[in-house]
VMD Tcl script that draws the C-alpha trace (Angstrom):
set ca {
  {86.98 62.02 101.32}
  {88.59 58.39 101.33}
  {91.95 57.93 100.56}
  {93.11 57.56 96.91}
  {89.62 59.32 95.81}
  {90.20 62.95 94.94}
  {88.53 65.31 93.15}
  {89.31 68.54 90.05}
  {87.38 71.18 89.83}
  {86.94 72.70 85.95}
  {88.01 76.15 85.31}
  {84.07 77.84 85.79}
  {84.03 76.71 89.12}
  {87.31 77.15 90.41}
  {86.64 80.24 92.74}
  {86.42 79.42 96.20}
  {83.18 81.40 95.65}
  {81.64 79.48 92.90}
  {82.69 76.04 94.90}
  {80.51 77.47 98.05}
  {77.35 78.24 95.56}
  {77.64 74.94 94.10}
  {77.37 73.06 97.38}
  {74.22 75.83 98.26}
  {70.85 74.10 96.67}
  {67.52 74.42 97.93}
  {64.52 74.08 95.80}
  {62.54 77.36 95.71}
  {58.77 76.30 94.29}
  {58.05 72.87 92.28}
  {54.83 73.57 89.02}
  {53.04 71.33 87.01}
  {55.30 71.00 83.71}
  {53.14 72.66 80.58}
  {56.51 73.55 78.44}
  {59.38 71.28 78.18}
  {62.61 70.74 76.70}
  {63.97 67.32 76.74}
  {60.75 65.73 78.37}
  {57.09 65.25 77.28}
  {54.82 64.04 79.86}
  {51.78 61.84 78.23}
  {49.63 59.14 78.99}
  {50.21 55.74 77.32}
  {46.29 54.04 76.04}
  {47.02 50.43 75.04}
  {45.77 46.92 75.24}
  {46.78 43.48 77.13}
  {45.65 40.57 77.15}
  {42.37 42.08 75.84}
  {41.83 44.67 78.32}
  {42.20 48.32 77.83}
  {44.77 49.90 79.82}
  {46.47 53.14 80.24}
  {49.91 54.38 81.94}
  {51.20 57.63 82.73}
  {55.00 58.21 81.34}
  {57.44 60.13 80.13}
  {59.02 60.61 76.55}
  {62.37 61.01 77.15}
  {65.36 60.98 75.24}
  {67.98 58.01 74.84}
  {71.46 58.47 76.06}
  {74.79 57.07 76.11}
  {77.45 57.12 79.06}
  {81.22 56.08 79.22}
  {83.36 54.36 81.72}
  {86.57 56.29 81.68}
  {89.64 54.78 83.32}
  {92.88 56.99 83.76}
  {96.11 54.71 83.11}
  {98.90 57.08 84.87}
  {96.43 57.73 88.09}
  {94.74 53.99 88.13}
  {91.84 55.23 88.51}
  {88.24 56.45 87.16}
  {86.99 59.73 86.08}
  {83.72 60.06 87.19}
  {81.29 63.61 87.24}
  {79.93 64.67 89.48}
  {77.06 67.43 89.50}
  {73.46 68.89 90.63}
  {70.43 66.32 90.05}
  {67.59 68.02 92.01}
  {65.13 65.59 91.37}
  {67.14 63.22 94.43}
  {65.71 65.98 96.72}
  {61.94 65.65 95.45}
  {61.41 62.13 97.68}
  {64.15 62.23 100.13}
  {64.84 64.32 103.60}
  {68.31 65.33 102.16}
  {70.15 68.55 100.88}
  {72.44 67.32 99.02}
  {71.40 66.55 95.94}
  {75.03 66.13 94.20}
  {75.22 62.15 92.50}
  {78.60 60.82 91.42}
  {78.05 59.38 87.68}
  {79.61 58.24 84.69}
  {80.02 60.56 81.78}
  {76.93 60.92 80.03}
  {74.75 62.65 77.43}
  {71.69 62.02 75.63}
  {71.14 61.30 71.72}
  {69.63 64.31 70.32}
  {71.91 64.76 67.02}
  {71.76 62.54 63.75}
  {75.51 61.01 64.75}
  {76.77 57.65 65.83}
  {76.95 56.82 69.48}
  {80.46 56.79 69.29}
  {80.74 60.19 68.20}
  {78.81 61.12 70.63}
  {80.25 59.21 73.03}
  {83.34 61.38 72.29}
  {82.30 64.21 72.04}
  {80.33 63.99 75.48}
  {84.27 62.92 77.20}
  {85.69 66.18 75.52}
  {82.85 68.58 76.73}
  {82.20 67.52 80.39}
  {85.77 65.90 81.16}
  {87.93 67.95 78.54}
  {89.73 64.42 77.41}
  {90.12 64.26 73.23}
  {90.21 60.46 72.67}
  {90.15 58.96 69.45}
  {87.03 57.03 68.19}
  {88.73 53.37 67.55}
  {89.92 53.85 71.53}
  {85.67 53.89 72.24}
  {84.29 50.38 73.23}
  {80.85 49.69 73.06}
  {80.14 47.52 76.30}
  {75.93 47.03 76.59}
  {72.86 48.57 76.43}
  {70.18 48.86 79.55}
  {66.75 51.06 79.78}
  {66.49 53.51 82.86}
  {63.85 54.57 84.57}
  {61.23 51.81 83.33}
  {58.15 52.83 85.47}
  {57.58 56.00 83.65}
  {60.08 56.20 80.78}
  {62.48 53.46 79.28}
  {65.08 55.59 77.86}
  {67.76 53.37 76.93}
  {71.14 53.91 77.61}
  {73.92 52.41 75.36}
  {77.38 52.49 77.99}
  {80.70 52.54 76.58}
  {84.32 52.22 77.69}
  {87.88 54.11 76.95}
  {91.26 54.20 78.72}
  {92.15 57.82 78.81}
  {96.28 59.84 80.02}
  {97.18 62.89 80.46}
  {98.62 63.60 77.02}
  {94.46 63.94 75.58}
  {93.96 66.24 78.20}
  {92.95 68.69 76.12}
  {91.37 71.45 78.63}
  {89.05 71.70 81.89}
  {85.76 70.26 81.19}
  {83.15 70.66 83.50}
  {80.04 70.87 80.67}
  {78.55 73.17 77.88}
  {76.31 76.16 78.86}
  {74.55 76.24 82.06}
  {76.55 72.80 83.35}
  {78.12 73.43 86.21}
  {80.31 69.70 86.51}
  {82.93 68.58 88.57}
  {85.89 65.83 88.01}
  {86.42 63.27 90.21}
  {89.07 60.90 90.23}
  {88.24 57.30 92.22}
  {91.39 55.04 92.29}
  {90.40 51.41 91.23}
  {91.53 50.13 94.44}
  {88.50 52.40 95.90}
  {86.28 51.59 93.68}
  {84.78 48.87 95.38}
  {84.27 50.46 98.70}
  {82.72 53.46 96.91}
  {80.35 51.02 95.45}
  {78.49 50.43 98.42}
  {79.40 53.51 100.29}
  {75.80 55.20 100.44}
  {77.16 58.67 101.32}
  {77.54 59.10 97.85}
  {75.04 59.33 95.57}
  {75.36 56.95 92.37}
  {73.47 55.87 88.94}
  {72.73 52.37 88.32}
  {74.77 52.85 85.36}
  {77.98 53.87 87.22}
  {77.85 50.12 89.54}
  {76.70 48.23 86.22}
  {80.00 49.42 84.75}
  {82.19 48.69 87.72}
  {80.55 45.42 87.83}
  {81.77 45.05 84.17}
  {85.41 46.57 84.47}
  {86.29 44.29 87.33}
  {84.24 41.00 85.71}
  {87.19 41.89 82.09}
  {89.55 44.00 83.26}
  {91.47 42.40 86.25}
  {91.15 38.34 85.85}
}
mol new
graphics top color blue
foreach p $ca { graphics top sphere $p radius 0.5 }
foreach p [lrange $ca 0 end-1] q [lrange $ca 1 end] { graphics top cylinder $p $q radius 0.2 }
display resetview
């Protein structure tokens, strides 16, 4: 790990044991998906420029994510966790991305307030709303879904640190400190695994934050 990057591991996964089991992934059998969750997988009939068309997508649901920066350590909290879908086109095994705090929309509440309440659950951090800063919007994954993703920005100490984190039910998410001095390198360091999200909001931090 580079110097000035370091990482927490929440209370659920602080075993030696459960830290081995996290890094252990292999995927067992892939199916066609018939019952889902979060995702509904449809075809798309429409019409341009007078001819009929059709596309094959995915109805998925918006999100929001936050930039968190750490005043006493200089540096950003980031998550980091399973996505098994970076194994499904790629010769790898690990399948562990470094991202920004995230969660989708699927509650009748501002973005804000979910913006919070995503920072408490997955980082354990209780910030107050006016400290939340809307930054953009951008939609992911175009080709098959155009979720849109709404980023935000808060400055976060020790004294909100209100317990572990690490994620609600079956999450199993780990804390990971990057020093702003890093941040940069890490950008374009293609051992980790990162979200387009994550660089779009370095890009912004360092574009307003250190002029």
């Amino acid at each position: 790990m580079p110097e000035n990057v370091t990482a927490t591991t929440p209370l659920h996964t602080s075993t030696p044991h459960k830290r081995e089991m996290m890094k252990t992934v292999h995927i067992d059998t892939i199916k066609p998906l018939t019952e889902a969750k979060f995702l509904t997988p449809l075809r798309i009939y429409y019409t341009q420029s007078g001819k009929k068309k059709s596309w094959e997508a995915i109805k998925a649901h918006n999100s929001v994510a936050i930039l968190l920066y750490h005043r006493e350590k200089k540096s950003f909290l980031l998550v980091k966790q399973l996505r098994i879908t970076t194994l499904l086109n790629n010769d790898e095994s690990d399948g562990f991305t470094y991202e920004l705090c995230a969660g989708i929309i699927d509650k009748e509440k501002s973005l804000t307030q979910i913006a919070k309440e995503e920072v408490l659950e997955e980082c354990g951090y209780e910030i107050p709303l006016q400290s939340i800063k809307r930054i953009t919007s951008y939609y992911t994954s175009v080709g098959f879904s155009g979720a849109k993703q709404t980023l935000f920005f808060a400055e976060i100490d020790e004294s909100q640190r209100v317990s572990a984190g690490g994620g609600i039910d079956d999450e199993e998410i780990e804390l990971f400190f990057l020093h702003v001095e890093k941040a940069k390198e890490f950008m374009y360091d293609e051992s980790y695994k990162k979200t387009p999200g994550l660089l779009s909001a370095f890009y912004w931090f360092f574009d307003n934050k250190t002029a």
